[in-house]
C-alpha positions in Angstrom: 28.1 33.7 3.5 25.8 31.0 5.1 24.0 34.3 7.3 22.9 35.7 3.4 19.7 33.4 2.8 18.6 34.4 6.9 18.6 38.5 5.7 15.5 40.1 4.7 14.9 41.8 1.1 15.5 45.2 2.3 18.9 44.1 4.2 20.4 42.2 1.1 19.5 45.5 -1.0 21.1 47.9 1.6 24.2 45.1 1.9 24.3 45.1 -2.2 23.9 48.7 -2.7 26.7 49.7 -0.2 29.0 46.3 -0.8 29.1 47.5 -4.8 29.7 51.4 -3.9 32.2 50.5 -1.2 33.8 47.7 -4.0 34.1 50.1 -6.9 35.9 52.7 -4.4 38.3 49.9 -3.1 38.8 49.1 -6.6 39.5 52.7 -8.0 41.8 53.7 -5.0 43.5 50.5 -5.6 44.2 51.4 -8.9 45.3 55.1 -8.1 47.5 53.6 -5.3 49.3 51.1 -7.6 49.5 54.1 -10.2 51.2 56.6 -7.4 53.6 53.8 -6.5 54.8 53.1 -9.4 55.1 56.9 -10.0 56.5 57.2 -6.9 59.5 54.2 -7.3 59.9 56.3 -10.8 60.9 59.1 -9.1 63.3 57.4 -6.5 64.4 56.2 -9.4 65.3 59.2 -11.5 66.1 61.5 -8.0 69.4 58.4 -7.1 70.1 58.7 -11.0 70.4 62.1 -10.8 72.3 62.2 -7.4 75.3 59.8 -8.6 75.8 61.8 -11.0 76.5 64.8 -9.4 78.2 62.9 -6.7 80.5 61.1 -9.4 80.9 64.7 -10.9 82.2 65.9 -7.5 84.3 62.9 -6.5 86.5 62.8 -10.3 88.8 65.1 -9.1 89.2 63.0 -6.0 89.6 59.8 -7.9 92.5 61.6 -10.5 94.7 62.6 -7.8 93.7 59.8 -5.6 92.4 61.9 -2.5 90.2 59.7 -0.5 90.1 62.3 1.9 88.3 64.6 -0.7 86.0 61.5 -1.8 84.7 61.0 1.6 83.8 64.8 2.2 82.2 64.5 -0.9 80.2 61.8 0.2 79.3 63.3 3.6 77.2 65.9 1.5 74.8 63.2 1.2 73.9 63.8 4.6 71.3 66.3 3.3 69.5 63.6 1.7 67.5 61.7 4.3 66.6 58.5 2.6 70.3 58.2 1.4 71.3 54.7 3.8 74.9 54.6 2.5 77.5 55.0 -1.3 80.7 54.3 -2.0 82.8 55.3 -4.5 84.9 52.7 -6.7 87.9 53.7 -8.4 89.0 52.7 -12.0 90.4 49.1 -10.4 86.8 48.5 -9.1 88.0 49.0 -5.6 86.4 51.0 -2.9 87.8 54.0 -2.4 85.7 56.3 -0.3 82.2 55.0 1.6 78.7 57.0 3.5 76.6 55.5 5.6 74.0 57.2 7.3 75.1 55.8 11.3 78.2 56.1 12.1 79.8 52.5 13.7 82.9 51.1 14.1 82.0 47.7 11.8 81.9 48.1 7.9 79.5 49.0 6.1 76.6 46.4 6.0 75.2 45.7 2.6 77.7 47.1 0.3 79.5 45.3 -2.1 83.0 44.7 -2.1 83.3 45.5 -6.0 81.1 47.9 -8.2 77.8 45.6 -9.3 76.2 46.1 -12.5 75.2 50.1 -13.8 71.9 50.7 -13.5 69.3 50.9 -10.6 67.8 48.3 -8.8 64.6 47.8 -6.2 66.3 45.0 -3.6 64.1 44.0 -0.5 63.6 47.2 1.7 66.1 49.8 -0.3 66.9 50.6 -3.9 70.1 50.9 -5.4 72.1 52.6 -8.4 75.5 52.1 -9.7 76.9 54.7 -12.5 80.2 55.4 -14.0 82.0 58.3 -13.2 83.3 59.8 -16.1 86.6 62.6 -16.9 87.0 63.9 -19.7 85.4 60.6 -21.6 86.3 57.8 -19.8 85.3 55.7 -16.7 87.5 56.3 -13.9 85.0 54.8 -11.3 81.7 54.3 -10.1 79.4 55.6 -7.4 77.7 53.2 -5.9 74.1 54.6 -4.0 71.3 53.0 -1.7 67.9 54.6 -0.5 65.5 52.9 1.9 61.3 53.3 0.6 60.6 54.8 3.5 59.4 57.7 1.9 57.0 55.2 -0.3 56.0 53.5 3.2 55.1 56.7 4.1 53.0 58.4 1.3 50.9 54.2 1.5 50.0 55.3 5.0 49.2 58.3 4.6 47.3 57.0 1.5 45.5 53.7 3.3 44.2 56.4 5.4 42.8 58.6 3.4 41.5 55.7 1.6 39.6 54.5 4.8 38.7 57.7 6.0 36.4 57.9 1.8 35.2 54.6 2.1 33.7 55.4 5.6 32.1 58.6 4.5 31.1 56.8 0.9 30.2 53.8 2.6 27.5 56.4 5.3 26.4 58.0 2.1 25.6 54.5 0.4 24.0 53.6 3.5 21.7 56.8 3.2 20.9 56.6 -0.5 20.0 52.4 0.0 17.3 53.6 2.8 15.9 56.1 0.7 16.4 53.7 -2.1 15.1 50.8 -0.6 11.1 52.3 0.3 11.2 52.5 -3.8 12.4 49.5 -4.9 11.9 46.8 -1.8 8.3 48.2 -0.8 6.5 46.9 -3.8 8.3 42.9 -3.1 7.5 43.5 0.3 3.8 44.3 -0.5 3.9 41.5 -2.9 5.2 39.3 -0.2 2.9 40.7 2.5 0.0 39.3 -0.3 1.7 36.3 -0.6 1.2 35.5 3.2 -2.2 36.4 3.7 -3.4 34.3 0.8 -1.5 31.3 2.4 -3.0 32.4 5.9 -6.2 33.0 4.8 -6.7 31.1 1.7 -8.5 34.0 -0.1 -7.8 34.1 -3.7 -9.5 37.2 -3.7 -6.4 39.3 -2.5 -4.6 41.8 -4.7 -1.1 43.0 -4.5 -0.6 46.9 -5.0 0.5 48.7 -7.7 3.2 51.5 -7.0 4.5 52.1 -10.6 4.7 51.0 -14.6 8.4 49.4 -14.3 9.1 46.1 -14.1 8.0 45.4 -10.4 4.5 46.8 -11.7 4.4 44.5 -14.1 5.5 41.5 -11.3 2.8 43.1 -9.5 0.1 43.0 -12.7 0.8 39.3 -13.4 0.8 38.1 -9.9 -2.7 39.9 -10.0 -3.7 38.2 -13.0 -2.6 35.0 -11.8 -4.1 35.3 -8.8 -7.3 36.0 -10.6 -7.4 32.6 -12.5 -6.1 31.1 -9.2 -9.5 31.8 -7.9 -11.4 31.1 -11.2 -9.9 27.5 -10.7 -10.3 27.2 -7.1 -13.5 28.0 -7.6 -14.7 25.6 -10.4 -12.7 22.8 -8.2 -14.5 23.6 -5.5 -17.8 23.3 -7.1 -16.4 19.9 -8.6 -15.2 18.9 -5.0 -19.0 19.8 -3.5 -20.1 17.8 -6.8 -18.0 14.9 -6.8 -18.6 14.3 -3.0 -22.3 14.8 -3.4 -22.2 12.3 -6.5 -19.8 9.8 -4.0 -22.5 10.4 -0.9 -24.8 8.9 -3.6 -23.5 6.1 -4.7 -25.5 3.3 -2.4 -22.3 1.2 -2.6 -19.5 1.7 0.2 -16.2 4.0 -1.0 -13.7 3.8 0.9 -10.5 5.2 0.1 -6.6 4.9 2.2 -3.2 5.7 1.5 -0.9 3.2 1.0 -0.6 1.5 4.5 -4.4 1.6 4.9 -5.2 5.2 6.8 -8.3 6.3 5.4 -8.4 9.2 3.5 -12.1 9.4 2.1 -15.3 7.6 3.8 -18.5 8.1 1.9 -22.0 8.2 3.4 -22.3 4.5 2.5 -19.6 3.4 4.6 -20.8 6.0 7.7 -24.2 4.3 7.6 -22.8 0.8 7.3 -20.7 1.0 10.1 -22.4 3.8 11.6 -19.1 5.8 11.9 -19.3 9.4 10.8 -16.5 10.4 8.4 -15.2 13.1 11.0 -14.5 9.8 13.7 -12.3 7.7 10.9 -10.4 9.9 8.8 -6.7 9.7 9.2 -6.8 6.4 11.1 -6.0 2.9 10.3 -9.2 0.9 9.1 -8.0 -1.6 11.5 -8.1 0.5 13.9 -11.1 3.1 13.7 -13.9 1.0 16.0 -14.8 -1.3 13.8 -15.7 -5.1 15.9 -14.1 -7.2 13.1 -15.1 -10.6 13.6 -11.9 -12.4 12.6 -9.4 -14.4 15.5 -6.6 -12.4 14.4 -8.7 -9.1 12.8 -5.6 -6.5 12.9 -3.4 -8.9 10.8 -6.7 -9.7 8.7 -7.3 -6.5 7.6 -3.9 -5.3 7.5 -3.6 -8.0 4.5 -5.9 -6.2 2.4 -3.0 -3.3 1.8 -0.6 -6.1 0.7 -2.0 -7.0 -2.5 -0.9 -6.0 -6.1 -3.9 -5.3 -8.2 -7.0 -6.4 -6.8 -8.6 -9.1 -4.6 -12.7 -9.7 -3.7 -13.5 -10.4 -0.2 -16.7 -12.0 0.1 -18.3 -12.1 3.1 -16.9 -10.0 5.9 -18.2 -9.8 8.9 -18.1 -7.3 11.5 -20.8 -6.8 14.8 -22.7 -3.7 15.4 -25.4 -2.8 17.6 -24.9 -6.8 19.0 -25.5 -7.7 15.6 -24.0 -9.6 13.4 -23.3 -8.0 9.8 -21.7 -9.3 6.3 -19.7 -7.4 3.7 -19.1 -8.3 0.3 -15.6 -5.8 -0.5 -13.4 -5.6 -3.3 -10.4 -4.2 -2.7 -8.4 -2.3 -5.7 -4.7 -1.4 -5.7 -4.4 1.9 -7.4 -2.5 4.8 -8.4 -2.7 7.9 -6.7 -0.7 9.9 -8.6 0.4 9.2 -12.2 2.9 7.3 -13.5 2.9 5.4 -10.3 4.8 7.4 -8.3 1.9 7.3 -5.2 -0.5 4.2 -4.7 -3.4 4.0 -2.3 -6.4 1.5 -2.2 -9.9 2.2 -2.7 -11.9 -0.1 -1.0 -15.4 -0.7 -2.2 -18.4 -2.7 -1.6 -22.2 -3.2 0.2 -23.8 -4.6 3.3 -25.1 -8.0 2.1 -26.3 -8.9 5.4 -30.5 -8.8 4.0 -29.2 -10.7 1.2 -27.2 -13.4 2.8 -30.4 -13.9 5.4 -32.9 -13.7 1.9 -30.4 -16.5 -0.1 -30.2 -18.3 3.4 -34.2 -18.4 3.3 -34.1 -18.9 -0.8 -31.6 -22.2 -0.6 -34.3 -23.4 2.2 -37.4 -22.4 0.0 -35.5 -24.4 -2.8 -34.8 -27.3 -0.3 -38.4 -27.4 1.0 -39.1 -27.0 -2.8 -37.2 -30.0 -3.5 -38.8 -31.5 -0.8 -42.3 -30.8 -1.9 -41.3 -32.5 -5.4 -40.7 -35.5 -3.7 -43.2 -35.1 -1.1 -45.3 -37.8 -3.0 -42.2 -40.4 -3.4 -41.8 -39.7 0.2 -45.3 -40.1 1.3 -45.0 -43.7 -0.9 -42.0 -44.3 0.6 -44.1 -44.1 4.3 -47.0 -45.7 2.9 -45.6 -48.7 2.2 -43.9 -49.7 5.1 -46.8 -48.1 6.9 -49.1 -50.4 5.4 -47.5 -53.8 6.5 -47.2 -52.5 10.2 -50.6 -51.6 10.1 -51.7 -55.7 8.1 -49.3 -56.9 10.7 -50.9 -55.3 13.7 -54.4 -56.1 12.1 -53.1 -60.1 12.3 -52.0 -59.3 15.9 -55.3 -57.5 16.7 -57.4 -60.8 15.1 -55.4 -63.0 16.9 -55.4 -62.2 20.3 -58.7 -63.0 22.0 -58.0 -66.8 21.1 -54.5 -66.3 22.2 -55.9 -64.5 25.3 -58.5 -67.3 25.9 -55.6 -70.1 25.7 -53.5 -68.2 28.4 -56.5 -67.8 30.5 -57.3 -71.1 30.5 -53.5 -72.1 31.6 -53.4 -70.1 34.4 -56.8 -71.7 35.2 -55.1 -75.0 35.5 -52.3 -73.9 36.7 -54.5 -73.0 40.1 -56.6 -76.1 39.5 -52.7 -78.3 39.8 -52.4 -76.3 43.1 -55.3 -76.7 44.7 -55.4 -80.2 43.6 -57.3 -81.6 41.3 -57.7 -80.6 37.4 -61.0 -80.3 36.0 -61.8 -82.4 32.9 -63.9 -79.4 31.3 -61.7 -77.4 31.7 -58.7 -79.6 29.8 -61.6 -80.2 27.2 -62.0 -76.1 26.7 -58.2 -76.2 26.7 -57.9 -78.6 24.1 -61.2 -77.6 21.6 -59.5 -73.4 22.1 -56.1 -74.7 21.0 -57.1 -76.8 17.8 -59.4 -73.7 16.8 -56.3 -71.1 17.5 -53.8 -73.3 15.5 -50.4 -72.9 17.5 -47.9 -73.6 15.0 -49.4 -71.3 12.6 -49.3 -68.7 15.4 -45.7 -69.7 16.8 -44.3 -69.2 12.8 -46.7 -66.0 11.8 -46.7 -64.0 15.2 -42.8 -63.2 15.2 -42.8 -62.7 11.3 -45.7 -60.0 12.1 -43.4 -58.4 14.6 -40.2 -58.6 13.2 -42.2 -56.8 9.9 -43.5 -54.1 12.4 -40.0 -53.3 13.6 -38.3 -53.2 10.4 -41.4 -51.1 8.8 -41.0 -48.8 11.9 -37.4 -48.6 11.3 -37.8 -47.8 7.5 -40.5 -44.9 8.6 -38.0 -43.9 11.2 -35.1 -43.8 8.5 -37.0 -41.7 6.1 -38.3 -39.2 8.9 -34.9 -38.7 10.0 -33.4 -38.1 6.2 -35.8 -35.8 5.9 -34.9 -33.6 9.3 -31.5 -33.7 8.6 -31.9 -33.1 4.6 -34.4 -30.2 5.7 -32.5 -28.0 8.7 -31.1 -25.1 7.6 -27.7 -25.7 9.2 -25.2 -23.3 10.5 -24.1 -20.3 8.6 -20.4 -21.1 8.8 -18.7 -24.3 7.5 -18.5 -27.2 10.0 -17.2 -31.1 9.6 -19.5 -33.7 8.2 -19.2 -36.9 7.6 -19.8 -36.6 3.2 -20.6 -40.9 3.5 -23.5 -39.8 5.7 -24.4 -36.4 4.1 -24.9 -38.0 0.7 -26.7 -41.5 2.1 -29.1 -38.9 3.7 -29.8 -37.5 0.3 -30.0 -41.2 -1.6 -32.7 -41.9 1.2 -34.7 -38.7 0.7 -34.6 -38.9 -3.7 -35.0 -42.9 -3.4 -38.8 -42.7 -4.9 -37.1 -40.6 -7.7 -34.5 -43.4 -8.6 -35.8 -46.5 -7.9 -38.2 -46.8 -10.1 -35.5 -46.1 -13.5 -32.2 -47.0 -12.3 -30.5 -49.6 -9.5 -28.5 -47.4 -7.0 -24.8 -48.7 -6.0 -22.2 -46.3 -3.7 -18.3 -46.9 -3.7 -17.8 -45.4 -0.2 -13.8 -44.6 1.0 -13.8 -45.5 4.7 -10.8 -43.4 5.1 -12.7 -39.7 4.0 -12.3 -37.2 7.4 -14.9 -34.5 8.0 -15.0 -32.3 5.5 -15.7 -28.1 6.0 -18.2 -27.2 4.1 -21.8 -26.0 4.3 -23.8 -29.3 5.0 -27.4 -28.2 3.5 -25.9 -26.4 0.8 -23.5 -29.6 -0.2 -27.1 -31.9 0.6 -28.8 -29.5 -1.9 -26.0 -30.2 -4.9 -25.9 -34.3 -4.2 -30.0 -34.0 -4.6 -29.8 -31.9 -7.4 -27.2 -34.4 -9.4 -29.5 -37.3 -8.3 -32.3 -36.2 -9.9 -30.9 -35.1 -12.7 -29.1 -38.5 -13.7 -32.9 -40.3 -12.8 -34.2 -37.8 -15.1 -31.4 -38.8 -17.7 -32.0 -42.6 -17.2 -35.9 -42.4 -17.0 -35.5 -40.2 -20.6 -34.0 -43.5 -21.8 -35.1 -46.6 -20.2 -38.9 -44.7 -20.0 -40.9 -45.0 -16.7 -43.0 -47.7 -16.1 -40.8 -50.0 -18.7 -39.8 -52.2 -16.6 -36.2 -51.6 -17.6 -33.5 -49.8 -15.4 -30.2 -48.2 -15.3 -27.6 -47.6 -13.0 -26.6 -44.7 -10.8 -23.0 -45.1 -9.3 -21.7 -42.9 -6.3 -17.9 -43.0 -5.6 -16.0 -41.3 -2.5 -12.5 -41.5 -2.6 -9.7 -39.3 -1.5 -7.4 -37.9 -3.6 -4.6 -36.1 -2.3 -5.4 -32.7 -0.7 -9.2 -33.0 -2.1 -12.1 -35.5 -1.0 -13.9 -36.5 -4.5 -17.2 -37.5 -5.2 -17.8 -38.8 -8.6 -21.7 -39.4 -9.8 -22.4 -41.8 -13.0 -25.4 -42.6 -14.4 -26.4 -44.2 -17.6 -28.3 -41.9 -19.1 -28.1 -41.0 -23.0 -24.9 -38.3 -21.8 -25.1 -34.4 -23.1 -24.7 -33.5 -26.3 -21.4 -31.7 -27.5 -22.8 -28.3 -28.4 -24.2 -27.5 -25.1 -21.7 -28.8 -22.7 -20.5 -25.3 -22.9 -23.6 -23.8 -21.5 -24.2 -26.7 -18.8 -23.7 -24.5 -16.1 -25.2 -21.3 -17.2 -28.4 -20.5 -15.2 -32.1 -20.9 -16.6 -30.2 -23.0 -18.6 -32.0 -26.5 -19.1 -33.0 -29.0 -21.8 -36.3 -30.6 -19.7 -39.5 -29.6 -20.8 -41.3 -26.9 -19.6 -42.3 -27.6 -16.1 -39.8 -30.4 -15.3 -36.8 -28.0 -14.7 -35.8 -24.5 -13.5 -32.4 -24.7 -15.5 -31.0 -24.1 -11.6 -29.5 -26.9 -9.9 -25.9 -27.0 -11.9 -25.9 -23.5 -11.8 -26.6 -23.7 -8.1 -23.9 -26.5 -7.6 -21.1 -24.4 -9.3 -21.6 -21.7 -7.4 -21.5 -23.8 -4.1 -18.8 -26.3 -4.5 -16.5 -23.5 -6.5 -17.4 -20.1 -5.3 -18.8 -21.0 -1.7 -16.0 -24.0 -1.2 -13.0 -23.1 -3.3 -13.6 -26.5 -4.9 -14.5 -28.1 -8.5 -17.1 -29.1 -10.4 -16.9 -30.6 -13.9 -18.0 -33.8 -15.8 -17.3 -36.6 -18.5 -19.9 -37.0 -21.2 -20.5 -39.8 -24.0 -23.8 -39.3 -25.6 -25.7 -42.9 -25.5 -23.7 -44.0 -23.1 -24.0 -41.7 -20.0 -22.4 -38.8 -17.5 -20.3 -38.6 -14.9 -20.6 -35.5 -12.8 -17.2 -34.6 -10.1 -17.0 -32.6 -7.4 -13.8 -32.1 -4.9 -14.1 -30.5 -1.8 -10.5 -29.1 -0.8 -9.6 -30.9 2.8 -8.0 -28.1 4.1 -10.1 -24.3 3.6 -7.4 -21.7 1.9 -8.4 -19.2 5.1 -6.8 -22.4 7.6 -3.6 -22.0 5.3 -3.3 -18.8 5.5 -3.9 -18.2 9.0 -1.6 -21.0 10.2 1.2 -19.0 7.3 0.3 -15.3 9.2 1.2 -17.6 12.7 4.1 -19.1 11.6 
């Protein structure tokens, strides 16, 4: 039965049509057949009945006078009877007394019994049998014994099996012609509808009707396949114009859409994404994002990206980069586990985002504005800071520059005698000049001032050179990546450039570990929070002790390590922040100086560097009247080296 689902419409009608004619035939011959049988056994029956008793009628007066002889003539009359295979006659002992069987032999007779068996007849394997009594005059005085072979039932099943066979054949042809006429009325109309079927699914036009042949229940197949058909296209139409809509509304989004399956091949690219990467949708669709010709900028960028389809809900990626053109380019991406179909049974990603590259290069130039800003705010301390030391080079050379010509004169007039000893004789004038220029010039004053004037030159020069070189290294915009620095240094750097904003309110101490190792992070961004906490706790001081007092407080800088972190911790003694706005400390605009003073920026600024730039933290211990304490820890090791050296391991 497996060849039944390979057989066309028309074929399983024909093969139904004629299988249920030719079945209902098989069945009613069956059924006559059995019925002629059974008829036919009847007869048999009744016919060996009938003949043992007229062979027991002709055999009694054999059996009274006991003439076998007469018995077995009797019994040769059954000659006549061709299905007759053998009798015997039993006397009133049960003994046999006269036998027939249809070949003559020497042997006995095979398959009778020795004494009479039960009266009646019987249907035994091949033959049937029948045993009556013979009776004279009343009583039994034997018993004919008769068998008969179904040959003559053997014969009218052949003859029937034929005849049988030789009906089906011609019922069978007939059923055969009926199912093809049959068939163009009853499988034309499926096979139309089935023709329809296959050009909508070939052509995908909705537009395609199936014909109507007639008003029975095929038409009405016919009619709502139609009708279906026709809100098929209603709805493929309104889809479509939803499609066009959606992906013109998705084109205009200015943010990048990108959309994969669940291993990452991208399945939607909007015009975002093609301009970003400058990759037509036609050139990435069905291809791995991490491999579609994009020039990742990662060691390991296959096994980078390919961790974006392992996450569970969603995860930000901030600052991607990738090169194009020879330039370099920065993503900020979000990438959002969701479900494609409902109930979770399909899951994708959808992979959004922007080119932040002008904005990285506009906050590069805005943290250097604000450096240059803070820079400008203490340009004055600074220039003070130069002045002073400036000032005592330039007394000091002044001394040096008043000096001289008597100094000169005295070392002229050395070498003067010194030619005078070699030529031999000194001049008394010329030891009188020598003597008059020396009392004037005063040597020990000049032997104990001179080296003082110089020593104050170098260290002034030094202090100018100091504060020249916090300033460069304070000022340069650094690298754009993290790099090592040495944090002792970083924040001395920053101590020396804000020192005209502190040393006026508060003495300056610094707790330095010696055992801190170079730190990733980005150096002028890190310079930019120390400065910004320095001025703010000289701001808090000076709002206590009040400039030009006299008095001061204390600013205290501690570096320490402390486990996987490097901490800095920076105390000053100012009069601490009240408890209903440590909430808002770090909130931006958010400041409590007077208009003018602040930009409500630089703790805003430092959270967003040492947490969201570093993957450190920020946070601080207040007591009002007594001061704050400001913390920041820098993690030792970046979470990107972890998980890199996990991916190689």
């Amino acid at each position: 039965m497996k060849f039944l689902p390979r057989l066309t419409l028309a074929h399983k009608l024909i093969l139904t049509m004629m299988t249920t004619s030719s079945t209902a035939l098989l069945v009613a011959c069956t059924f006559f057949l059995s019925y002629d049988v059974i008829t036919l056994r009847h007869n048999i029956a009744e016919h060996l009945h009938s003949l043992a008793d007229i062979t027991g009628a002709n055999v009694a007066a054999a059996l009274t006078y006991n003439d076998p002889k007469s018995a077995n003539r009797v019994l040769q009359a059954l000659r006549a009877e061709p299905h007759i295979m053998a009798a015997r006659i039993y006397d009133g002992g049960g003994r046999a007394f006269a036998s027939y069987r249809r070949v003559v032999s020497s042997t006995p007779v095979a398959g009778l019994p020795d004494f009479p068996p039960v009266e009646g007849g019987r249907l035994e394997r091949g033959r049937v049998t029948e045993c009556d009594a013979i009776m004279f005059d009343g009583e039994a005085i034997g018993s004919v014994y008769l068998v008969s072979d179904l040959q003559e039932i053997r014969a009218r099943l052949q003859r029937f099996v034929i005849f049988v066979l030789i009906l089906m054949a011609a019922s069978s042809a007939a059923a055969f012609l009926v199912a093809l006429l049959l068939k163009r009325l009853i499988a034309r109309p499926i096979l139309d509808l089935v023709e329809t079927t296959r050009t909508i699914s070939r052509e995908k036009n909705f537009g395609v009707r199936a014909p109507k042949f007639a008003a029975d229940e095929l038409g009405l197949l016919a009619d709502g396949f139609n009708e279906m058909l026709a809100e098929i296209e209603l709805a493929e139409g309104a889809l479509r114009a939803a499609h066009a809509e959606s992906e013109l509304f998705i084109d205009s989004v200015p943010s990048i859409l990108i959309g994969t399956d669940s291993v990452g091949y991208i399945t939607r690219w909007n015009l975002a994404a093609a301009t970003a990467f400058g990759l037509p949708a036609s050139a990435v669709l069905g291809k791995p994002l991490q491999d579609c010709e994009i020039l990742w900028l990662y060691p390991q960028a296959g096994e980078k990206v390919d961790s974006w389809f392992r996450i569970e809900n969603s995860e930000k990626r901030e600052n991607v980069m990738f090169e194009r053109d020879g330039h370099r380019r920065h993503l900020g991406l979000t990438i959002i586990n969701v479900d494609l179909l409902p109930g979770g049974k399909g899951t994708g990603f959808l992979i959004t985002g922007a080119d932040i590259t002008e904005r990285k290069t506009l906050e590069e130039q805005l943290r250097q504005a604000q450096k240059l800003e803070a820079i400008g705010q203490l340009a004055a301390g600074i220039s003070h800071e130069i002045n002073t030391p400036a000032q005592y080079v330039g007394v000091n050379a002044k001394f040096l520059e008043e000096t001289w010509p008597a100094v000169h004169k005295i070392l002229g007039l050395c070498l003067q005698l010194r030619e005078e000893s070699v030529t031999g004789g000194v001049a008394a004038s010329t030891l009188a000049e020598l003597l008059r220029c020396t009392e004037e010039a005063d040597p020990t004053y000049l032997l104990r001032e001179v080296p003082q004037a110089i020593a104050q030159t170098l260290q002034g020069m030094e202090r100018v050179s100091k504060i020249v070189r916090a300033m460069k290294e304070f000022s340069h915009p650094g690298s754009e990546g993290k790099c090592a620095i040495d944090i002792n240094r970083a924040i001395e750097t920053t101590i020396a450039v804000a020192r005209n904003e502190w040393k006026y309110v508060a003495d300056l101490q610094t707790f330095f570990a010696d055992n801190i190792p170079p730190v990733l992070c980005l150096a002028g961004e890190f310079n930019q929070v120390i400065l910004n906490l320095l001025i703010n706790a000289a701001h808090a001081i000076g709002d206590v002790v009040g400039k030009g007092s006299g008095r001061k407080g204390a600013i205290t800088i501690t570096t320490k390590c402390d486990g996987a972190w490097v901490e800095v911790q920076i105390h000053d003694t100012g009069a601490g922040v009240p408890e209903n706005i440590r909430a808002r400390i770090f909130e931006p605009f958010f400041t409590t100086k007077e208009v003018g003073k602040g930009t409500g920026q630089g703790l805003a600024l430092a959270h967003a560097v040492i947490v969201k730039k570093h993957e450190g933290q920020i946070w601080f211990e207040s007591e009002v009247g007594k001061g704050t304490t400001f913390f920041l820890r820098l993690p030792l090791v970046q979470p990107e080296t972890v998980a890199n050296r996990a991916a190689t391991a």
